[in-house]
C-alpha positions in Angstrom: 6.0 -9.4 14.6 7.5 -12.0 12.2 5.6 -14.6 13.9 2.3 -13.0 14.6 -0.6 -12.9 12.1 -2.5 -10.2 12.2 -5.9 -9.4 10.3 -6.7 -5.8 8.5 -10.1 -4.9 7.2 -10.6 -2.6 4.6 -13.7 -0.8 2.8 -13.9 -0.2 -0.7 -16.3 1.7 -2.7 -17.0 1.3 -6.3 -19.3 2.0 -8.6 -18.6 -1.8 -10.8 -21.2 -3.4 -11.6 -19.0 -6.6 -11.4 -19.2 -10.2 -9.0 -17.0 -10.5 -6.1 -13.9 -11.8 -7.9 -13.9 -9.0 -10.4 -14.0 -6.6 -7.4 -10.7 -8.5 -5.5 -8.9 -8.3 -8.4 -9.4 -5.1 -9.4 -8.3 -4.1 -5.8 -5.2 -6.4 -5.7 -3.9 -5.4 -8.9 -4.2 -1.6 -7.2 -1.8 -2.7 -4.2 0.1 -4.1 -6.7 0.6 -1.4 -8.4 0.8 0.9 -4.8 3.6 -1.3 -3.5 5.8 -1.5 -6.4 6.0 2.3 -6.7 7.2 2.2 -3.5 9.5 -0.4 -3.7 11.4 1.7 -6.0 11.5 4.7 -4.1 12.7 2.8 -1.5 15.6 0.8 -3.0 16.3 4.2 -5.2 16.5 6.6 -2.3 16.9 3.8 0.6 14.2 5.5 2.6 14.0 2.4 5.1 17.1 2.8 6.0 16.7 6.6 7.0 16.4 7.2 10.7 14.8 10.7 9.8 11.3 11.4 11.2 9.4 12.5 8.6 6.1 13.5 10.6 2.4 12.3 9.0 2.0 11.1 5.5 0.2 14.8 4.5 3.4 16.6 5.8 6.0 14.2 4.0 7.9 15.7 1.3 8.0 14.1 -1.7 
């Protein structure tokens, strides 16, 4: 998987009245925010490291 690129494609609805690069930022800076909070969680409670199933992302306790 290291070597492989892969491509996503996302939607995003907004109600901005703002040009293409406002828009990108304003979404990166929101994964940036999403994937330090759970980087933390993470390195705090060492989920990746957990071999316990923990089922679909509605069912996982927090």
């Amino acid at each position: 998987m290291w070597n492989k690129t892969t491509t996503e494609i996302r939607f995003f609805i907004s109600s901005l009245a703002a040009d293409a690069q406002k828009q990108a930022e304003v979404i990166r800076r929101h994964w940036s925010i999403e994937n330090s909070l759970h980087w933390v969680l993470d390195v705090t409670f060492n989920q990746d490291a957990s071999g316990i199933p923990l089922g679909y992302g509605a069912e996982t306790p927090l």
